[in-house]
PAVOVEX-432626 format. One record per residue (C-alpha): residue number from 1; x, y, z. Coordinates in pm, 1 decimal, always signed. Layout:
// residues N
+------+----------+----------+----------+
! resi !        u !        v !        w !
+------+----------+----------+----------+
!  NUM !        X !        Y !        Z !
...
+------+----------+----------+----------+
This chain:
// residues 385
+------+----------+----------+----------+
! resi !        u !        v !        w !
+------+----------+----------+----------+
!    1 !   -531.0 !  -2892.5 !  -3146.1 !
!    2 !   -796.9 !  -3061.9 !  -2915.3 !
!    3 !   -919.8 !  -3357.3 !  -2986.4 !
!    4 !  -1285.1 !  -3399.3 !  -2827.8 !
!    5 !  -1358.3 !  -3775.1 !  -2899.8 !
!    6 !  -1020.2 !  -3931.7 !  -2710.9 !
!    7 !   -938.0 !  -3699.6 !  -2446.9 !
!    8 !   -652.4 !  -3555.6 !  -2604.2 !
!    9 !   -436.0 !  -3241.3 !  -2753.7 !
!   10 !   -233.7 !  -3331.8 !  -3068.2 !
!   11 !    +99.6 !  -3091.5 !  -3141.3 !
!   12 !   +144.6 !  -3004.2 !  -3485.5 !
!   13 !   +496.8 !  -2937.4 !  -3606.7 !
!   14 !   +399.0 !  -2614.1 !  -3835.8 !
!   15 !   +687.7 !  -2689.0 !  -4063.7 !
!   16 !   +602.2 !  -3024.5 !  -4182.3 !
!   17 !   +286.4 !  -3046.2 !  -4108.7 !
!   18 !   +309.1 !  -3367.7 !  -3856.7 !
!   19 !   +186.3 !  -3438.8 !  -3547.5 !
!   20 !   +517.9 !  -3462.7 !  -3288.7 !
!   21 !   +369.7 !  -3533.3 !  -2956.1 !
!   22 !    -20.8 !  -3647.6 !  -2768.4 !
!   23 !    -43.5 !  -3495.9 !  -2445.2 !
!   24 !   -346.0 !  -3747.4 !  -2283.2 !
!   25 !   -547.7 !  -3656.0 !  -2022.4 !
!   26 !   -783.8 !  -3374.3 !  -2082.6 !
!   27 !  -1190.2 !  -3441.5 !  -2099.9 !
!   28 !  -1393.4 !  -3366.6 !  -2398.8 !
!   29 !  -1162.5 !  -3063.0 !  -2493.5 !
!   30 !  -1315.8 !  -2801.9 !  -2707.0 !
!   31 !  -1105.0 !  -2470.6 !  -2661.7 !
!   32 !   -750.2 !  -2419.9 !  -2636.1 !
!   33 !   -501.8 !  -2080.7 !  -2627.2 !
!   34 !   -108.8 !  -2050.8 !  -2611.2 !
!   35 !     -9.7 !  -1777.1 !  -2422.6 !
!   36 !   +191.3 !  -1521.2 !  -2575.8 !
!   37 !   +518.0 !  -1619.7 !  -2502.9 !
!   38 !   +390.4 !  -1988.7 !  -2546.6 !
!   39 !   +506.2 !  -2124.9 !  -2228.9 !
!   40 !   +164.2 !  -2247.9 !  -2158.5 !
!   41 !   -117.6 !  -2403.5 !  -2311.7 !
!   42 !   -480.8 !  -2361.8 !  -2186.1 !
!   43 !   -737.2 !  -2651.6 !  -2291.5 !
!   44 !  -1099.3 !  -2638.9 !  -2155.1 !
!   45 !  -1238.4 !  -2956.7 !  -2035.2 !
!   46 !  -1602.2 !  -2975.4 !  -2174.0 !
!   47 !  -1685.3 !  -3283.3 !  -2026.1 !
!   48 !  -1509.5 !  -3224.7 !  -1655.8 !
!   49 !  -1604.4 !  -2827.7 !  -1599.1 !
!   50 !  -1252.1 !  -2767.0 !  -1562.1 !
!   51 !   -960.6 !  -2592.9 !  -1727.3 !
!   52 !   -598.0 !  -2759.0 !  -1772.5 !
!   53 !   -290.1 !  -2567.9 !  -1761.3 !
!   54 !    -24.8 !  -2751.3 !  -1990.1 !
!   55 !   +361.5 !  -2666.0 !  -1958.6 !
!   56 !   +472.3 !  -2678.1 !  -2319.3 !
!   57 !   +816.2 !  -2775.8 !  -2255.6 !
!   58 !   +722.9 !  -3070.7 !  -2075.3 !
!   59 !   +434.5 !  -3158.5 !  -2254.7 !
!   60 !   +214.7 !  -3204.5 !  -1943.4 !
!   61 !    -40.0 !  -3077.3 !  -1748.3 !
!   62 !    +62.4 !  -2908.4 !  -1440.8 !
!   63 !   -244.2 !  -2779.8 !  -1321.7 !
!   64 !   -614.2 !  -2842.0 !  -1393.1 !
!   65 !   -887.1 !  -2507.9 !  -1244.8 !
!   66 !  -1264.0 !  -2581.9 !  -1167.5 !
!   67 !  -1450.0 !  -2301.7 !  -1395.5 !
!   68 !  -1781.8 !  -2339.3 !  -1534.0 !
!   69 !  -2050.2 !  -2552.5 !  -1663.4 !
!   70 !  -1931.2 !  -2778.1 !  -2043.9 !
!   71 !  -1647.1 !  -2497.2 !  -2067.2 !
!   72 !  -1593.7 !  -2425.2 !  -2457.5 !
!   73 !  -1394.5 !  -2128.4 !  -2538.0 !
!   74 !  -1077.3 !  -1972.6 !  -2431.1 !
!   75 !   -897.7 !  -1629.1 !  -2496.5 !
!   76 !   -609.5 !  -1497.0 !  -2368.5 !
!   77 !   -477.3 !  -1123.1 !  -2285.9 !
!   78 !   -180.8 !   -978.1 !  -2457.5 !
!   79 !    +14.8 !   -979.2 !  -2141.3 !
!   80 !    -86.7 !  -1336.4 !  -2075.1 !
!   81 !   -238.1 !  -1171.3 !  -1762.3 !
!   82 !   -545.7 !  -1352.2 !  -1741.8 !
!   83 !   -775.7 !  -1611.5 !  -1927.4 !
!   84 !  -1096.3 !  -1578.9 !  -1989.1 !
!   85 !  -1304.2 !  -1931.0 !  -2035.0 !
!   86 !  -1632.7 !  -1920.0 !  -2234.5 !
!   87 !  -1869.9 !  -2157.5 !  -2002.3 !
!   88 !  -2136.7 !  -2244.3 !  -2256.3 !
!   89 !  -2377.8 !  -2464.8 !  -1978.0 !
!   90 !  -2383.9 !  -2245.0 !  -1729.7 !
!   91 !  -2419.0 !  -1901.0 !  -1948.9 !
!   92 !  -2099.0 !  -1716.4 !  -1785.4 !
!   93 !  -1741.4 !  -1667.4 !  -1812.0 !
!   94 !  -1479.9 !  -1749.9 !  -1587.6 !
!   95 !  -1159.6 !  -1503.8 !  -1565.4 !
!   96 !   -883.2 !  -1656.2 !  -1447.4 !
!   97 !   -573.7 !  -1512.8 !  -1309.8 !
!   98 !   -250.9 !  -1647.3 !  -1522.0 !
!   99 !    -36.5 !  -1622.7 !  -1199.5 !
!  100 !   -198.3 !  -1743.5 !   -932.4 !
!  101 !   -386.0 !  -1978.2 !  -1130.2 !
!  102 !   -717.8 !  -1912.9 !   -952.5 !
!  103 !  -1062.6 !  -1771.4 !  -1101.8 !
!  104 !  -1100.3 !  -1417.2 !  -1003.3 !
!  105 !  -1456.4 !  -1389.3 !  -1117.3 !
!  106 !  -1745.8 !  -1529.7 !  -1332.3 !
!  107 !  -1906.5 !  -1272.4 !  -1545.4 !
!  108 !  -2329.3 !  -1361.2 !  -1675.2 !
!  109 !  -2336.1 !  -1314.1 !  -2034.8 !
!  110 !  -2599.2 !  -1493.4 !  -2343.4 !
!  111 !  -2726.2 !  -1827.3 !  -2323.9 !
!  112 !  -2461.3 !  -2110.8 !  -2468.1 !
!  113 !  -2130.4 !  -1906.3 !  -2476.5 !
!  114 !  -1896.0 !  -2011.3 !  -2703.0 !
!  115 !  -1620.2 !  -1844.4 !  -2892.1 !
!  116 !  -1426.6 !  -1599.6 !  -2754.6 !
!  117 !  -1125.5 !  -1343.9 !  -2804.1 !
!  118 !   -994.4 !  -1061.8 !  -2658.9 !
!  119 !   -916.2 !   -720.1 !  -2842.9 !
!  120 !   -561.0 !   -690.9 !  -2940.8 !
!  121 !   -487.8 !   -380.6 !  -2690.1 !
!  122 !   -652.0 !   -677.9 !  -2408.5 !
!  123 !   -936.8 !   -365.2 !  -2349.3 !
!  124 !  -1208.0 !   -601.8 !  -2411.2 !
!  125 !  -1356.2 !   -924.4 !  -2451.0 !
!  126 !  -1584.1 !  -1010.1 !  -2741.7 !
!  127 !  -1840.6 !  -1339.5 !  -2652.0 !
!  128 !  -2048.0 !  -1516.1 !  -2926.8 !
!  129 !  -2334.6 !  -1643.0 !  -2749.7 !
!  130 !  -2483.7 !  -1928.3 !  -2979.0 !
!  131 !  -2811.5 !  -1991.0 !  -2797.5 !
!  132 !  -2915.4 !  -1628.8 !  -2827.4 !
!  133 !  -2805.8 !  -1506.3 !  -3151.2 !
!  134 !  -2583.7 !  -1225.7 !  -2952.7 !
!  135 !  -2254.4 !  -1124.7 !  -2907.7 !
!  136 !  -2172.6 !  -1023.8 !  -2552.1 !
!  137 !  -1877.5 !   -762.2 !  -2448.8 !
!  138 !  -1696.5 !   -758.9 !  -2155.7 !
!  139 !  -1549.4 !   -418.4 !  -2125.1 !
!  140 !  -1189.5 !   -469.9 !  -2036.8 !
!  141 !  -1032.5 !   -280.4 !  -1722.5 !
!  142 !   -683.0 !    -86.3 !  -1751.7 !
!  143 !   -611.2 !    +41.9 !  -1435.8 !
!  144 !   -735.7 !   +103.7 !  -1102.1 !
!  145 !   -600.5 !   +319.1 !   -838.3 !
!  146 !   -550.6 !   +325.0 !   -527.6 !
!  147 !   -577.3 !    -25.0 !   -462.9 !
!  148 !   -631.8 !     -6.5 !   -109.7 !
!  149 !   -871.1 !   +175.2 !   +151.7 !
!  150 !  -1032.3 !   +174.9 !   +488.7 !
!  151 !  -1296.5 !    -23.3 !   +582.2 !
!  152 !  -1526.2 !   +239.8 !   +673.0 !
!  153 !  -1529.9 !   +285.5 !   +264.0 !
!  154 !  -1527.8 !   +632.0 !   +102.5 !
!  155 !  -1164.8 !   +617.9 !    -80.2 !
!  156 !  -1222.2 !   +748.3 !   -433.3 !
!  157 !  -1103.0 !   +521.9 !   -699.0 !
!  158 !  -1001.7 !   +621.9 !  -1006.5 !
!  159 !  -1073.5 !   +310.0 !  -1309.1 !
!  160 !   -967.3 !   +339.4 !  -1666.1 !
!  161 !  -1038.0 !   +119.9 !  -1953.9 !
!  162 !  -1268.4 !   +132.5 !  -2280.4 !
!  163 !  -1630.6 !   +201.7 !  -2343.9 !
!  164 !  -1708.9 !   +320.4 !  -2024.6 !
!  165 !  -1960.1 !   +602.5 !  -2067.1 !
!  166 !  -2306.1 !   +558.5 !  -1923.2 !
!  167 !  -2141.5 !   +315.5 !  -1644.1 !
!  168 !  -2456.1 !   +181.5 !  -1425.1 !
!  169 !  -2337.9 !     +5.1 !  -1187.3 !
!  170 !  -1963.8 !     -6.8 !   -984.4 !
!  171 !  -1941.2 !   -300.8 !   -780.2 !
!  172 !  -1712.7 !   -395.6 !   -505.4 !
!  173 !  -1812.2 !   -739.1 !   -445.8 !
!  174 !  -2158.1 !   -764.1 !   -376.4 !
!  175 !  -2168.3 !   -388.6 !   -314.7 !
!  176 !  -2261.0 !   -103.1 !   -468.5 !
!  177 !  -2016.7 !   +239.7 !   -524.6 !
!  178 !  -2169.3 !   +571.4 !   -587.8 !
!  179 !  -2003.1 !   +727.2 !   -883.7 !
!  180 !  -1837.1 !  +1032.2 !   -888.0 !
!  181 !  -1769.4 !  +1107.2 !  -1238.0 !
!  182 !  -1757.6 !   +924.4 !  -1563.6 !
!  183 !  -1629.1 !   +978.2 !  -1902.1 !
!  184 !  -1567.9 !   +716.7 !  -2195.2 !
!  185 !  -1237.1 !   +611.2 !  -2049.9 !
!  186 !  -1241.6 !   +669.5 !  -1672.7 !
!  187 !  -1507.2 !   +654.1 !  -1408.2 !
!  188 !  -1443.9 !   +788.6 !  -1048.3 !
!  189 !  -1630.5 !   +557.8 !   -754.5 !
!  190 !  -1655.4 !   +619.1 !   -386.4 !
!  191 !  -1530.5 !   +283.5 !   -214.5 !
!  192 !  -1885.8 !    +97.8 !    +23.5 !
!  193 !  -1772.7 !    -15.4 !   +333.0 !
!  194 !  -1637.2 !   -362.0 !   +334.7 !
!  195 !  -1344.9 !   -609.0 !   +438.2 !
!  196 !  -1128.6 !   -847.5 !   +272.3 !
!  197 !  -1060.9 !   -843.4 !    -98.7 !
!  198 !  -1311.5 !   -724.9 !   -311.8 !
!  199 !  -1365.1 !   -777.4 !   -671.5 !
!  200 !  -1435.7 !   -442.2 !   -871.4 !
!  201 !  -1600.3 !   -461.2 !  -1183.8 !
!  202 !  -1778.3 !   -191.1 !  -1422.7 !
!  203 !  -2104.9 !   -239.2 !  -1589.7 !
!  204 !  -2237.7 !    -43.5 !  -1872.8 !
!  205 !  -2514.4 !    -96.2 !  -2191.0 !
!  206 !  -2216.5 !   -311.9 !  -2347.7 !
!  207 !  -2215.5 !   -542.4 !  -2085.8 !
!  208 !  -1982.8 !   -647.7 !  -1737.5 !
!  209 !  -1609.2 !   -564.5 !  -1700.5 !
!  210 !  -1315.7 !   -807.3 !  -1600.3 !
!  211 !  -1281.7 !   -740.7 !  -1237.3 !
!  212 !  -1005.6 !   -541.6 !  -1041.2 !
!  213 !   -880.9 !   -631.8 !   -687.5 !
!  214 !   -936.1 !   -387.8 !   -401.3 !
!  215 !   -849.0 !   -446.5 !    -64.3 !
!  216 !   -977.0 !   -300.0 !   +277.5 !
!  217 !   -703.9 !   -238.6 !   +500.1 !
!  218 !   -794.5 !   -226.1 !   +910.6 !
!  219 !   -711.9 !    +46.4 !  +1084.3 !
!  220 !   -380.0 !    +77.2 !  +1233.5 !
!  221 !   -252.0 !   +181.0 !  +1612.5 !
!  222 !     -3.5 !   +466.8 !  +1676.8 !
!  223 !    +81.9 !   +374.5 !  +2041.2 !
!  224 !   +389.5 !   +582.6 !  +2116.9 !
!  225 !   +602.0 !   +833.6 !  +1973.8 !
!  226 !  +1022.1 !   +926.4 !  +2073.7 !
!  227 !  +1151.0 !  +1194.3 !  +2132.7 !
!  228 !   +777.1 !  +1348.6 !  +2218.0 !
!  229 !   +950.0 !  +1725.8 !  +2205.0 !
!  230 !  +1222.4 !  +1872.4 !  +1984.4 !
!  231 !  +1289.0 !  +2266.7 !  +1856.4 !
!  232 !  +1023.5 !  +2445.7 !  +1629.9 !
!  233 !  +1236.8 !  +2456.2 !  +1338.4 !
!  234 !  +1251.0 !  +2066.6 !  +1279.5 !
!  235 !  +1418.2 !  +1850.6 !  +1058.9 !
!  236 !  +1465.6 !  +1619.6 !  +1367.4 !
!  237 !  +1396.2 !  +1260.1 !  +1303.5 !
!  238 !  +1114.3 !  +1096.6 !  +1569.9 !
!  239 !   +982.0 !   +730.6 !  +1564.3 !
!  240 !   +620.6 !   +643.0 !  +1569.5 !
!  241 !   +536.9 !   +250.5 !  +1704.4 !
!  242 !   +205.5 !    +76.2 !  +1687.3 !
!  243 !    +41.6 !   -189.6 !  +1444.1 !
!  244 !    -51.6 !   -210.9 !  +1105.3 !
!  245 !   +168.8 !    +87.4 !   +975.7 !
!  246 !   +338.8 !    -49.9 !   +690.4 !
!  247 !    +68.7 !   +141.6 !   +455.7 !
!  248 !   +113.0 !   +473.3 !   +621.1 !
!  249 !   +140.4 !   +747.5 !   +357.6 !
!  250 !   +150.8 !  +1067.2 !   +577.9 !
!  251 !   +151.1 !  +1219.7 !   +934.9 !
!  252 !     +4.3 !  +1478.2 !  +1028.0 !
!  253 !   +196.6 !  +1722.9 !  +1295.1 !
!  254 !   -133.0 !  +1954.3 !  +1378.3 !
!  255 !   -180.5 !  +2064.9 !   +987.1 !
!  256 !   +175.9 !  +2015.0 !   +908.7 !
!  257 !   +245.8 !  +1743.5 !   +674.3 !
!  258 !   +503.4 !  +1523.1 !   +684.3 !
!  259 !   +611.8 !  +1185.9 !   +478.8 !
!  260 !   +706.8 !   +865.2 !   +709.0 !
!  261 !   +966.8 !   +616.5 !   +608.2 !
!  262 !   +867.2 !   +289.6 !   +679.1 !
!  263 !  +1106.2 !    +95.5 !   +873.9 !
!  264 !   +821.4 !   -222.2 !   +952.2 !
!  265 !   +500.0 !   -294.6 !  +1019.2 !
!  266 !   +544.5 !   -182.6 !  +1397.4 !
!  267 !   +721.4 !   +142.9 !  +1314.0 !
!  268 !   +764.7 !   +431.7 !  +1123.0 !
!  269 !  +1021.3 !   +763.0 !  +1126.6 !
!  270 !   +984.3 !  +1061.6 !  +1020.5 !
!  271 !  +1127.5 !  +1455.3 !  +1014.8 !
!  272 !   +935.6 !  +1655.2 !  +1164.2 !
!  273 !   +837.5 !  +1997.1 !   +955.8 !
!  274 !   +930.4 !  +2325.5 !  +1106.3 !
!  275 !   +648.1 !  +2529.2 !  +1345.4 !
!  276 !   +592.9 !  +2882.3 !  +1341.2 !
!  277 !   +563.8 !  +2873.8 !  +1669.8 !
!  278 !   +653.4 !  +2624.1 !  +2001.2 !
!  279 !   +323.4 !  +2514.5 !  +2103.2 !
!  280 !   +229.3 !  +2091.5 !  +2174.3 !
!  281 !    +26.7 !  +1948.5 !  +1869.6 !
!  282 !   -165.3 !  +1649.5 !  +1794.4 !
!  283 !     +6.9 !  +1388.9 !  +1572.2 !
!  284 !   -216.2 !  +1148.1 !  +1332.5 !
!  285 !    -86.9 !   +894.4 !  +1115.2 !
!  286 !   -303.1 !   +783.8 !   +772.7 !
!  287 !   -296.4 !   +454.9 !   +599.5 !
!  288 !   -460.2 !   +240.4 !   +403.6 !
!  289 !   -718.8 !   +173.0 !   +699.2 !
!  290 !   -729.5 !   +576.4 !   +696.0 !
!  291 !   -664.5 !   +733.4 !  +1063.5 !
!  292 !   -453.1 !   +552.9 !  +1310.4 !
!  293 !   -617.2 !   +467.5 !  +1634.8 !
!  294 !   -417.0 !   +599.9 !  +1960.1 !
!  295 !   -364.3 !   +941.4 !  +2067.7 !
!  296 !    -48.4 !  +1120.9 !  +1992.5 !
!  297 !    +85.2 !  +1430.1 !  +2087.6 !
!  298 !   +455.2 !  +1685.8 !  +2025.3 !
!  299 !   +557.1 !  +1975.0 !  +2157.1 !
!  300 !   +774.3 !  +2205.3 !  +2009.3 !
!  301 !   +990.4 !  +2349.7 !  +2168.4 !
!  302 !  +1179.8 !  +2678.0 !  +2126.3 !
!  303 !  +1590.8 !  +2715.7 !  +2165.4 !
!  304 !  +1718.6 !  +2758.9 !  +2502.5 !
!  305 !  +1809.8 !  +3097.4 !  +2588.2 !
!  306 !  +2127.6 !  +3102.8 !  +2874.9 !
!  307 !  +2175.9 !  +3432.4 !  +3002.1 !
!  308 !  +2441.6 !  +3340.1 !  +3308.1 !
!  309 !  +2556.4 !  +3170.2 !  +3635.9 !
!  310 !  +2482.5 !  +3251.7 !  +3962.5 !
!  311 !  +2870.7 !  +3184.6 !  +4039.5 !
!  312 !  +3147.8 !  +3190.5 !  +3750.6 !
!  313 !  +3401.6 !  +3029.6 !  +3963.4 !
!  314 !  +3513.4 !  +2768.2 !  +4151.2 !
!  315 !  +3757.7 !  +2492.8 !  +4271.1 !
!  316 !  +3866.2 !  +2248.6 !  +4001.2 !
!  317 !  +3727.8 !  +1931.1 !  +4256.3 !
!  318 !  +3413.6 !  +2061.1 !  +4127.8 !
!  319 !  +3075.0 !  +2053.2 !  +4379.5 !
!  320 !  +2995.7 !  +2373.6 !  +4381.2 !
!  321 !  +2589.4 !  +2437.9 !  +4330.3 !
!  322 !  +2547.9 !  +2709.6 !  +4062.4 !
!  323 !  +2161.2 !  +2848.0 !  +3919.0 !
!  324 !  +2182.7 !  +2832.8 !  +3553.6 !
!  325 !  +1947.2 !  +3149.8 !  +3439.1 !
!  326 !  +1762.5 !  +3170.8 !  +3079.2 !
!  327 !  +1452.8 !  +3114.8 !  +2931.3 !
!  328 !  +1285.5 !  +2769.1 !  +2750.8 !
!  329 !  +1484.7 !  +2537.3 !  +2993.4 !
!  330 !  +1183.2 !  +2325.5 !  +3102.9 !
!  331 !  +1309.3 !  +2026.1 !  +2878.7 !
!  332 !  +1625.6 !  +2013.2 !  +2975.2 !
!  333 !  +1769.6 !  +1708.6 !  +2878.1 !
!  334 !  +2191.1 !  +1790.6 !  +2975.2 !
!  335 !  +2408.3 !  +2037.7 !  +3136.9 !
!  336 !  +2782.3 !  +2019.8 !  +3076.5 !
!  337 !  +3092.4 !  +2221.1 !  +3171.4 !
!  338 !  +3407.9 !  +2156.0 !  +2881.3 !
!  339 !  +3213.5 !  +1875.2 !  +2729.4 !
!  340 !  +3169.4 !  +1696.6 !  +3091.0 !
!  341 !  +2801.6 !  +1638.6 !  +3177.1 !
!  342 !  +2666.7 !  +1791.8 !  +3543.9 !
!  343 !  +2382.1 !  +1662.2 !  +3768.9 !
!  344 !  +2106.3 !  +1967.6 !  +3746.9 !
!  345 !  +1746.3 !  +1985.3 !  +3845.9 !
!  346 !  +1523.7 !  +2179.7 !  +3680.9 !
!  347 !  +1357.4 !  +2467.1 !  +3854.4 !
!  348 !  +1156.2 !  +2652.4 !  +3626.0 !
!  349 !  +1130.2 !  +2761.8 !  +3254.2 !
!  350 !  +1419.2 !  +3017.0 !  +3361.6 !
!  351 !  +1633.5 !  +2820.6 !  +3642.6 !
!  352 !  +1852.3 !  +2519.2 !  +3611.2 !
!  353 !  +1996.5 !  +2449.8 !  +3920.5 !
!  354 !  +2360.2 !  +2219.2 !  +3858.4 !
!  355 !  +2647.6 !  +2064.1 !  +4050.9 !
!  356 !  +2992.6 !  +2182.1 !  +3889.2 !
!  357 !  +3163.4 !  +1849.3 !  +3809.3 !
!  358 !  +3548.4 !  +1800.7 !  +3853.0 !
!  359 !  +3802.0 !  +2034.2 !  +3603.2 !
!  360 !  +4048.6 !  +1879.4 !  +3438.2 !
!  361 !  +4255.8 !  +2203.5 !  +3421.7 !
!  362 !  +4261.0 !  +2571.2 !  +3618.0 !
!  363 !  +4124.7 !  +2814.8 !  +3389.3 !
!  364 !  +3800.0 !  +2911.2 !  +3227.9 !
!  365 !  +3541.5 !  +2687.7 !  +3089.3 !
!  366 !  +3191.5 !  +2671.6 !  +2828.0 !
!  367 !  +2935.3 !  +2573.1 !  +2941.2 !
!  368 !  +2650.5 !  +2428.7 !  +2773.8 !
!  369 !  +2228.8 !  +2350.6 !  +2822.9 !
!  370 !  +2096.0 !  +2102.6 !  +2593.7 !
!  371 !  +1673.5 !  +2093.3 !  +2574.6 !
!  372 !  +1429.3 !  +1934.5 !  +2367.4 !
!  373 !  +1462.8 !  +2290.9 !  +2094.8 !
!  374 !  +1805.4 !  +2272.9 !  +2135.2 !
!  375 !  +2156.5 !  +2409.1 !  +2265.7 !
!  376 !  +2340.4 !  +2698.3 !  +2399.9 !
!  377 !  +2679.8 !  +2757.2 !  +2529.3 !
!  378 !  +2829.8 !  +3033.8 !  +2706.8 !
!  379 !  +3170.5 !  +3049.6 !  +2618.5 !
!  380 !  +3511.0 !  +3104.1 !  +2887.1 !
!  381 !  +3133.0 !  +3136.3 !  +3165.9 !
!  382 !  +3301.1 !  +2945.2 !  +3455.9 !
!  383 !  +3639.5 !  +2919.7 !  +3579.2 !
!  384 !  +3803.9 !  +2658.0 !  +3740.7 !
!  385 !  +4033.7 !  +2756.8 !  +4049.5 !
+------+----------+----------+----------+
């Protein structure tokens, strides 16, 4: 218990009845919670406009928070989440956030606040205001997703809680949201344009909610993208570098969707879905900051079709020139003859033009064209002599 007159909290020993220990101090204390698993002890400091955090094992205090004018009551959340602090000079509440040990927001309610408790399911907070004769309620916040969006605004958030019909106002900050829908336990909100971290809160009839963190995520930059080709079925694995990716949820291969893996901020990889047909499409990345920046492109690219050789035969010191005929042999990335790569040039979509490398044996040969769609080996097509 608090004792105002000496600046003090006094444990009690519930079994006997004594007190076991003064922690010293505090200033003017008036309110104090446990949270629920006891490890702390919250004590408002009337006389210093402060809050003290008290370790209960050690019986001292380990932190002391700035909140608001004579500070009376104090409540705590189920989940020990957050503490609420009735300020009864300056007509507010402070929340505070358990883990961080910060204040998140202050909340207007009646004039001289002073009790204070929190609904059992932590969905709202009751105030008794003892200058007005009123009770205020904070309407209690559940859930709030997503949790991040561009700064441009426009990301529809989805809030659930208690009480929430006839919401009029859905701030973000200092901002306003327009509101999309609202029933008693959900309202929908279109996200202003903003930056930073933004405090969301819902206000209805019943009064001001505890507020939700939202942040505004910049844009990011897709600078580059490897391999920039591969075959119109897919399933191939590309990398996307740039900035800023590490909240990228999709890319975008023309209207073909595809889910990254994030490997770090500065990169991404991905499969690439299948075409219906080859063709060169724009790629787009989206995160939190919505559409990358930077201008990416891939082409897909269908399997190479090798028809022949100009010559099938040759002597095994290799050097002999040979036209490799077929069709989608622009990306060319390899010829080889029995697994032994050849210099080649290409000449067109249909014409490779190669240099025979050396034969490790007399006799005949496959040989292969790799390209960005793919392979294609003729088999026993050249002989060595």
């Amino acid at each position: 218990m608090t004792n105002h007159g000496d600046n003090t909290l006094s444990v009690i020993d519930t079994a006997t009845f004594t007190v076991v220990a003064t922690i010293p101090g505090l200033s003017a204390p008036v309110g104090v919670a446990a949270s629920t698993d006891t490890l702390h002890l919250y004590a408002a400091n009337s006389g210093a406009n402060t809050l003290s955090v008290i370790d209960t094992a050690s019986q001292t205090i380990t932190t002391t928070i700035p909140v608001g004018t004579t500070p009376w009551g104090v409540a705590i959340t189920p989940d020990s989440s957050e503490v609420y602090v009735s300020n009864n000079g300056s007509d507010t509440v402070s929340i505070i956030d358990a883990t961080t040990d910060t204040v998140t927001d202050t909340i207007a309610v009646g004039h001289k606040p002073a009790g204070i408790a929190v609904t059992p399911n932590g969905l709202a907070v009751f105030v008794a205001n003892s200058g007005s004769n009123s009770v205020s309620v904070i309407q209690a916040l559940y859930k709030m997703a997503p949790t991040l969006g561009p700064q441009s605004g426009g990301t529809k958030v989805t809030i659930t809680g208690t009480s929430l019909s006839g919401v009029t106002a859905v701030q973000f900050g200092t901002s306003s949201a327009a509101v999309i829908a609202n029933t008693p336990n959900k309202v929908v909100a279109s996200s202003p344009p903003g930056s930073g971290i933004a405090q969301v809160t819902v206000t209805t009839a019943g009064g001001t909610s505890n507020p939700k963190p939202f942040q505004y995520y910049p844009s990011g930059n897709a600078s580059s993208l490897s391999p920039a080709a591969g075959p119109t079925a897919g399933r191939n694995i590309v990398t996307i570098n740039g900035a800023l990716l590490a909240t990228a949820t999709q890319v975008l291969f023309g209207t073909l969707l595809a889910v990254p893996q994030v490997v770090s901020d500065q990169q991404l990889t991905v499969d690439v879905p299948p075409a219906a047909s080859p063709g060169t499409v724009p790629v787009s990345v989206t995160t939190a900051g919505g559409l990358t920046t930077g201008r990416l492109s891939y082409t897909y690219v269908d399997p190479p079709q090798f028809g022949g050789l100009s010559a099938t035969s040759g002597p095994l010191v290799g050097g002999t020139v040979v036209d490799l005929t077929g069709k989608n042999l622009t990306t060319a990335a390899a010829v080889s003859f029995n697994g032994v790569f050849a210099q080649f040039s290409i000449g067109s979509d249909t014409v490779l033009a190669a240099i025979v490398p050396p034969g490790s044996a007399p006799g005949p040969v496959d040989v292969t064209v790799t390209t960005a769609g793919g392979s294609a080996t003729l088999p026993d097509a050249y002989t060595y002599t």
